[in-house]
TORDRENDO-406672 format. One line per 8 residues: number of its first residue (from 1); their letters; for each residue x, y negated, z of C-alpha. Coordinates in steps of 0.02 Angstrom, whole numbers. Example, Ala and Ser with C-alpha at 12.3 -4.5 7.8 and 13.67 -1.06 7.14 Angstrom:
TORDRENDO-406672
1) as) 615,225,390 | 684,53,357
This chain:
TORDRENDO-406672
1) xxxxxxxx) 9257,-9122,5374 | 9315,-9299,5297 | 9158,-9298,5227 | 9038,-9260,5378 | 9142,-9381,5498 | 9134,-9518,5340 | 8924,-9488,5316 | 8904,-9479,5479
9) xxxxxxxx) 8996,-9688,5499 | 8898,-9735,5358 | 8714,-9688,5476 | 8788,-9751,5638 | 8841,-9927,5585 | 8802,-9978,5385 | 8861,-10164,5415 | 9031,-10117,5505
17) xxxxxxxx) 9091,-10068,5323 | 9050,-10227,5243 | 9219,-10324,5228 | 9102,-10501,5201 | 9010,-10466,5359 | 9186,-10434,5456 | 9250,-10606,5382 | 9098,-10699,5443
25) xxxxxxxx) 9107,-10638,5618 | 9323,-10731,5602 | 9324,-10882,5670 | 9457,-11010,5611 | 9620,-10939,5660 | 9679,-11086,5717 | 9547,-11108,5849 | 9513,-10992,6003
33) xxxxxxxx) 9374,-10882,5971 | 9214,-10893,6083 | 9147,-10749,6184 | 8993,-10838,6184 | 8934,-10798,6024 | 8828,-10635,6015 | 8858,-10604,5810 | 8981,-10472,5848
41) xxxxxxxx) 8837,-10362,5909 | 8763,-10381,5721 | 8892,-10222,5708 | 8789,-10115,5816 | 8633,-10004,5777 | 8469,-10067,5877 | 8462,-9907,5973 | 8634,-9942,6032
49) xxxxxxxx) 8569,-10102,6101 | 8420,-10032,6171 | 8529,-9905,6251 | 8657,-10044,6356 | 8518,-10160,6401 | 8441,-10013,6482 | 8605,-9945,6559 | 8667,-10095,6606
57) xxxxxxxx) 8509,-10153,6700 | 8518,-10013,6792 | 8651,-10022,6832 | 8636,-10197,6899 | 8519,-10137,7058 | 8642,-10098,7200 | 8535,-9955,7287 | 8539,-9834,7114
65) xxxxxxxx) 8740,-9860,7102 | 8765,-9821,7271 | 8656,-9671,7262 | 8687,-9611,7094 | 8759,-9448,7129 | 8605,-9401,7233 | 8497,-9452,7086 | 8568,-9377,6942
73) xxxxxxxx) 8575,-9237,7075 | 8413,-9241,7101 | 8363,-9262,6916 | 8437,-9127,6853 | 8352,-9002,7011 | 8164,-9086,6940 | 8205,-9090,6724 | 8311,-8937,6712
81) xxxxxxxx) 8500,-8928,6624 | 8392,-8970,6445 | 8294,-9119,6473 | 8450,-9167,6598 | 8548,-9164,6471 | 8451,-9265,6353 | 8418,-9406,6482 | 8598,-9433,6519
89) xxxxxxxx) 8640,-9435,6315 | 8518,-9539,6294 | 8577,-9666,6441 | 8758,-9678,6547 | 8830,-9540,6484 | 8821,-9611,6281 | 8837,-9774,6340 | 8999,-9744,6413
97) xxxxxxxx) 9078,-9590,6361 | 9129,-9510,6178 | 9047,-9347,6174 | 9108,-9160,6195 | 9179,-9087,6035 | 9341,-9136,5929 | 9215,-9191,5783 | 9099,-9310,5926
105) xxxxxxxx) 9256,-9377,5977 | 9320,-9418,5802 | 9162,-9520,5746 | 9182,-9610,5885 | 9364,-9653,5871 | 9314,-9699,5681 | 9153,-9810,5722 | 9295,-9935,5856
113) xxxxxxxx) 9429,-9909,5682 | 9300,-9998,5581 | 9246,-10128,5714 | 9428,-10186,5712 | 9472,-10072,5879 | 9579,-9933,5948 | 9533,-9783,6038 | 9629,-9737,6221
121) xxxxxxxx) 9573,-9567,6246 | 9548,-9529,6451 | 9521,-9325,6515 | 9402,-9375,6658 | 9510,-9263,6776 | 9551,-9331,6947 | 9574,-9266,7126 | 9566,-9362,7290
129) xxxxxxxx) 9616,-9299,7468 | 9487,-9111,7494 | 9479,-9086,7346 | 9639,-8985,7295 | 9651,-8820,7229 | 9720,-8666,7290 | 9871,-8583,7163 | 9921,-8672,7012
137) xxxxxxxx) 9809,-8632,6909 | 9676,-8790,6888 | 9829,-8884,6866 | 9902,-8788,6728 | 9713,-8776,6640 | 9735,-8962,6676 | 9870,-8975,6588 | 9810,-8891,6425
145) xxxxxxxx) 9674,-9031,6394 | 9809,-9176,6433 | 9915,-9096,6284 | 9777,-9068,6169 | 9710,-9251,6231 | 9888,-9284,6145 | 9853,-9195,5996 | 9654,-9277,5990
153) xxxxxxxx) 9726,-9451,6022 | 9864,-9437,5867 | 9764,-9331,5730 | 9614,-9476,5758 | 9704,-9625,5766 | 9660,-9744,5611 | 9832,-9836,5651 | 10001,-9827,5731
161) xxxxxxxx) 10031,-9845,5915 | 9897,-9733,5976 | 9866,-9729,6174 | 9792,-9594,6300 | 9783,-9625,6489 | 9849,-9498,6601 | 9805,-9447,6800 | 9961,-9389,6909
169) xxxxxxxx) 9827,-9313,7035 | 9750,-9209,6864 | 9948,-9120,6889 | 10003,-9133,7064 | 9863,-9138,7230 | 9835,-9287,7293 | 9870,-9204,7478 | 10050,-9191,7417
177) xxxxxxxx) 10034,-9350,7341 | 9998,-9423,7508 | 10156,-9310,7602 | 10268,-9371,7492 | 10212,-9581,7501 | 10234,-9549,7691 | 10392,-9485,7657 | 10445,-9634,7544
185) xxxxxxxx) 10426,-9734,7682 | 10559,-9666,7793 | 10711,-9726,7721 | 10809,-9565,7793 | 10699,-9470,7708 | 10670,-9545,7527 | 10840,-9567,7470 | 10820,-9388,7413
193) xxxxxxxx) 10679,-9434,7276 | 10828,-9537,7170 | 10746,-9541,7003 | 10890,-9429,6942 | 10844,-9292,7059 | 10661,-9275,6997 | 10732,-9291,6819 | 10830,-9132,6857
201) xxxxxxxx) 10670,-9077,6937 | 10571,-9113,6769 | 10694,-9032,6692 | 10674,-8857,6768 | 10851,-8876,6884 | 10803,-8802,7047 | 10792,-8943,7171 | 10755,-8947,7348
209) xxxxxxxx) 10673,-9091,7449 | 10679,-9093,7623 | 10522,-9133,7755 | 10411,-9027,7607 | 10358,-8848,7676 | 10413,-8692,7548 | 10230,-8708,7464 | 10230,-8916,7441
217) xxxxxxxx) 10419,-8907,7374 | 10350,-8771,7250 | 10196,-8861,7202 | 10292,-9015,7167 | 10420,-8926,7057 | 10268,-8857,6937 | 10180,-9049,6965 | 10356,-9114,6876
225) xxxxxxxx) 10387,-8987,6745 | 10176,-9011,6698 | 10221,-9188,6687 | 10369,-9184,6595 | 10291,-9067,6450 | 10161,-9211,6443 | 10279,-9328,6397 | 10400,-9231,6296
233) xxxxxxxx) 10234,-9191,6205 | 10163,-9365,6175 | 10340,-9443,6141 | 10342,-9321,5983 | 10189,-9346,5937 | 10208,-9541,5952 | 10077,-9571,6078 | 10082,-9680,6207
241) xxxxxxxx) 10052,-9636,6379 | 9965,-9748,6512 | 9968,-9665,6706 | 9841,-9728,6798 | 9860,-9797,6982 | 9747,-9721,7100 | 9727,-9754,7324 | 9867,-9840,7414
249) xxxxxxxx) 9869,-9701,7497 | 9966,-9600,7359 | 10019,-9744,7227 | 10200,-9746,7290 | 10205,-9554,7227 | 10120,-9594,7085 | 10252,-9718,7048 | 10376,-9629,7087
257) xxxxxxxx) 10345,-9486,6974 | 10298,-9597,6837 | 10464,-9690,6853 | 10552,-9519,6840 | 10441,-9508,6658 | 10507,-9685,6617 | 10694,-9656,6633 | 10689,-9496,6540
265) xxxxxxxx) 10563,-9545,6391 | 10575,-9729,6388 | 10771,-9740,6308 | 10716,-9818,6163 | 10553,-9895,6176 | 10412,-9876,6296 | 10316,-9701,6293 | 10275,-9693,6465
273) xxxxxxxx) 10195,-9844,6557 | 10127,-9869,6737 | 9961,-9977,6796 | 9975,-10109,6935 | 9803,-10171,7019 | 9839,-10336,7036 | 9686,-10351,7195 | 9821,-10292,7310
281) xxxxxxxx) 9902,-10423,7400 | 10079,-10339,7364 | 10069,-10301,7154 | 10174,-10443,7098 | 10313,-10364,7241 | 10279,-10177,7172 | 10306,-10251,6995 | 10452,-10326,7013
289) xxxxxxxx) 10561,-10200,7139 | 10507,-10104,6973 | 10567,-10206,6851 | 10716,-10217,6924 | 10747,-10035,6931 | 10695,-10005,6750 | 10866,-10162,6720 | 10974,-10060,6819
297) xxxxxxxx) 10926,-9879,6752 | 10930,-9971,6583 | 10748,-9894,6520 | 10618,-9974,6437 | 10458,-10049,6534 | 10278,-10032,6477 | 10142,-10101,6609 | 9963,-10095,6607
305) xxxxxxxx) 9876,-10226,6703 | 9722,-10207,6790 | 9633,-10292,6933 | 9577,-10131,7013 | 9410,-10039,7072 | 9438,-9973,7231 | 9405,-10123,7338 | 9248,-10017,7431
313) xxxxxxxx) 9341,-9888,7488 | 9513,-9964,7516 | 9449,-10091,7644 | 9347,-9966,7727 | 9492,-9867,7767 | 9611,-9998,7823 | 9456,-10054,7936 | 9448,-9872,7983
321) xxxxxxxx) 9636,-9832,8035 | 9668,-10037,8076 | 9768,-10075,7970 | 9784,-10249,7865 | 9681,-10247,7720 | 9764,-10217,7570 | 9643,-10336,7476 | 9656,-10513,7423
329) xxxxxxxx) 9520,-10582,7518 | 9457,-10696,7354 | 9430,-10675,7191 | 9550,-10832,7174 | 9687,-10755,7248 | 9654,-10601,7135 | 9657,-10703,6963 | 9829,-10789,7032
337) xxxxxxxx) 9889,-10626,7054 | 9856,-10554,6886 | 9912,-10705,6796 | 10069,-10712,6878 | 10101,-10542,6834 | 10038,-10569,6667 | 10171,-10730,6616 | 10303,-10618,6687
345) xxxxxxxx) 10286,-10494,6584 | 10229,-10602,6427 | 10386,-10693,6462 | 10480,-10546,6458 | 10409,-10496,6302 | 10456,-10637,6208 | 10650,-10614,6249 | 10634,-10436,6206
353) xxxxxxxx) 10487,-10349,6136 | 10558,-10198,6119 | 10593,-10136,6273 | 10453,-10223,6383 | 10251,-10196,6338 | 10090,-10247,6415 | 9890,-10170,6400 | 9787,-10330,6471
361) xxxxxxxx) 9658,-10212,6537 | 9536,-10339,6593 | 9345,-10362,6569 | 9387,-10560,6639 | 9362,-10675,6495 | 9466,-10822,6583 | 9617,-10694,6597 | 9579,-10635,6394
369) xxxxxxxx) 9592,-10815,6355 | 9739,-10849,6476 | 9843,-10713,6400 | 9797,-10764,6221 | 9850,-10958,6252 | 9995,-10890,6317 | 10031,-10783,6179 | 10028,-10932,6052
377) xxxxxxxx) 10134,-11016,6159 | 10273,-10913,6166 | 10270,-10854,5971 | 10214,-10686,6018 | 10113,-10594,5868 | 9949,-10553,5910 | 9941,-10381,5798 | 10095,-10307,5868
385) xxxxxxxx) 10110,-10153,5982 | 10199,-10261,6141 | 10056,-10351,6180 | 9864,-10282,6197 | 9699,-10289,6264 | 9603,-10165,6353 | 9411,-10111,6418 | 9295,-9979,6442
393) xxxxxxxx) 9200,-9906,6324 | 9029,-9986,6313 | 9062,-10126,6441 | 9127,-10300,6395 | 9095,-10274,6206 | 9061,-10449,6167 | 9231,-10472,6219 | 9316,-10317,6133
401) xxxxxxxx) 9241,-10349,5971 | 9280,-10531,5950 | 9444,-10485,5995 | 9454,-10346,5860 | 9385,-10441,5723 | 9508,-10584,5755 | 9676,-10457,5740 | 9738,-10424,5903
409) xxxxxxxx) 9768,-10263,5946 | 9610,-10204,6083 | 9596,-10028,6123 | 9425,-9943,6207 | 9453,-9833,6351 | 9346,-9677,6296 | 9335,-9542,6426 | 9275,-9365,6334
417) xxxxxxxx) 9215,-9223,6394 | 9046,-9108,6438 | 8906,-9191,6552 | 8944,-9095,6693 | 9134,-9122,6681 | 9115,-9303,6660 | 8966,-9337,6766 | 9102,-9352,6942
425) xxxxxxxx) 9189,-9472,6829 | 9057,-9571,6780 | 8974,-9585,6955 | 9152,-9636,7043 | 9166,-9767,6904 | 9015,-9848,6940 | 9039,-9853,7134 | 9199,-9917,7095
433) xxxxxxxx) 9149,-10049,6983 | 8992,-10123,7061 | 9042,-10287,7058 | 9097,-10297,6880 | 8932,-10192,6853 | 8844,-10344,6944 | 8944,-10453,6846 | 8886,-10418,6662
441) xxxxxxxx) 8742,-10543,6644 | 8819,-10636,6496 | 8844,-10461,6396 | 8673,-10432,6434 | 8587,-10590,6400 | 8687,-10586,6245 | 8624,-10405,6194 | 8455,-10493,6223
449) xxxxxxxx) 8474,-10635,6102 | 8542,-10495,5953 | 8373,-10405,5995 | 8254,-10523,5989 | 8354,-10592,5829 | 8309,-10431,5761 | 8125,-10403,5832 | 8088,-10600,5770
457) xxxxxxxx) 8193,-10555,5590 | 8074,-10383,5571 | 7917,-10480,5603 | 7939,-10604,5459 | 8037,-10481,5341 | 8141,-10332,5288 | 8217,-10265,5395 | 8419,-10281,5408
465) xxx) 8543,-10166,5399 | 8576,-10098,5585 | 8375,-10094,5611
């Protein structure tokens, strides 16, 4: 098998094994690198190219995003599963996502290894209000491919420190989800989720919540216990655990729940960490009541910081139900947000690295640089595990790569999975992230320049390496 994942590296990428190649793409370390400079895409195979400037120009035309579920719906009604299938390999779906088996999976966690990047695994499993299931059984089948995401995410990491991202609403429904954020709000009423209650809960103590019916109290018990093997799992296996925030609507459970996770795995250094979308006029609040609770419960405090992708939706239902808008109304308001979080936490980090630790999941390049001035400022090392980058697979790689090649530590979100389990993903992705979708002209014209190098390169001689 060492063999076949090893061949298969040496046909998908020859110059990303060529140590002089690597050094050329360094800059001077004592100079910032530039994003503007395209030679990091010298490590990827024409097709691969070919492949994102199609995808991503796509992409860029607002009326296919917005219908792409009908499309694909559509497509796969005129081409059949085969030819379906096929098309999407051959566009979004390998563009974005790692493939299907443990062995697809693998070469693709090797090919970011020897482009100077780590893999964050991500089970595209998610649930939002109508769609929960009846029983417990979806969530336990869930919970089977978060565990062996676990096992995936530690047997193919190339280094230490690996990282998978986790769904609460994957465990527990989002309806209950939302019941118990309404809840939260009632101060009568949420004094009984103390973080040492659900611990007990986790646990398997029998504990009883009031204003939850019979069948929410018991779904919420399983929703803890499913969570809490997660993280028993992945703090023996040494895997880090990212939880993703979700709606408004449910975030304060999701919170809440991964708080509970915190103070019970996070004694010693972060395992568990929780995502703050810094477009929300009230993240910098939510991250520090947090903070302050992970002082006084004396547990460790990883974050990772995002700006967030909901913006569609959430402002349609706050126009809906009339309520303030949840938003920052500019994107100025937005970057303020998510730098001021940022130095918080980078400040924190260079008093104590061990119990505080940041994912700069960002696609912004002025936020990249931000964090990595600020990082040089305060002494903190850029190849340690308290301080990383993050992005999607297969967007903002002219950022990702640079990033790798220069020694900080950048991980790859890589969601796995069949077509038809990842296609929902995919689609809510891109609705979600329209505007960063709109936003990608640099990383294309950039893809452009590498391909022409090549086209202008094949015309007057051999052909290189990645042709």
């Amino acid at each position: 098998m060492r063999w076949l994942l090893s061949s298969s590296l040496r046909r998908a990428s020859p110059l990303s094994s060529s140590p002089g190649f690597v050094r050329m793409l360094c800059a001077d370390p004592a100079t910032t690198p530039s994003f503007d400079d395209g030679r990091a895409f010298r490590l990827k195979r024409t097709s691969e190219i070919v492949r994102a400037l199609t995808v991503f120009r796509l992409c860029s035309v607002p009326v296919l995003v917005t219908h792409c579920d009908k499309l694909l719906s559509f497509s796969r009604s005129i081409l059949g599963p085969r030819l379906f299938s096929l098309l999407m390999r051959a566009t979004a779906y390998g563009q974005f996502v790692a493939g299907e088996t443990v062995l697809e999976i693998r070469v693709a966690m090797d090919k970011l290894s020897m482009m100077g990047m780590r893999s964050m695994l991500a089970v595209p499993i998610e649930e939002d209000l109508g769609e929960n299931r009846e029983g417990e059984q979806q969530y336990d089948e869930n919970l089977a491919a978060m565990l062996d995401c676990v096992r995936i995410s530690k047997s193919g990491a190339k280094t230490t420190s690996p990282m998978m991202q986790l769904k609460v609403t994957a465990l527990l429904s989002a309806e209950l989800c939302k019941r118990i954020a309404v809840l939260l709000s009632h101060p009568g009423l949420s004094e009984q989720f103390s973080l040492t209650r659900l611990l007990h809960a986790m646990e398997g103590q029998e504990v009883r919540f009031s204003g939850l019916s019979d069948g929410e109290a018991g779904h919420f018990l399983c929703g803890l216990r499913r969570l809490h093997r997660v993280g028993e799992y992945a703090k023996c296996q040494e895997v880090r655990v990212l939880v993703d925030a979700e709606y408004t609507y449910i975030n304060p459970a999701l919170t809440l729940v991964t708080m509970a996770m915190m103070k019970k795995f996070n004694q010693s250094e972060p395992w568990i960490w929780n995502t703050y979308q810094c477009y929300l006029k009230d993240s910098f609040s939510l991250l520090s009541a947090d903070l302050s609770v992970a002082v006084r419960e004396r547990f460790c405090f990883g974050v990772k910081l995002v700006r967030g992708a909901y913006m569609d939706k959430e402002r349609k239902l706050a126009n809906e139900q009339s309520y303030p808008d949840p938003i920052h109304q500019s994107w100025e308001s937005t970057n303020h947000s998510y730098h001021q979080s940022l130095d918080m936490m980078l400040d924190l980090i260079a008093k104590d690295s061990k119990r505080y630790s940041i994912i700069i999941a960002s696609h912004n390049e002025d936020s990249v640089k931000h964090a990595m001035k600020r990082m040089q400022e305060l002494g903190i090392p850029k190849d340690g595990t308290c301080v990383c980058f993050g992005q999607l697979l297969g967007m903002c790689d002219h950022v990702s790569l640079i990033l790798g090649q220069e020694g900080y530590s950048v991980y790859k979100s890589i969601p796995y999975g069949s077509i038809d389990s990842v296609l929902p993903y995919l689609v809510r992705r891109a609705q979600e992230n329209r505007t960063v979708l709109l936003g990608i002209r640099k990383e294309r014209e950039l893809l452009r320049r590498e391909l022409w190098r090549r086209v202008l390169r094949r015309s007057s001689g051999p052909a290189g390496g990645t042709l």
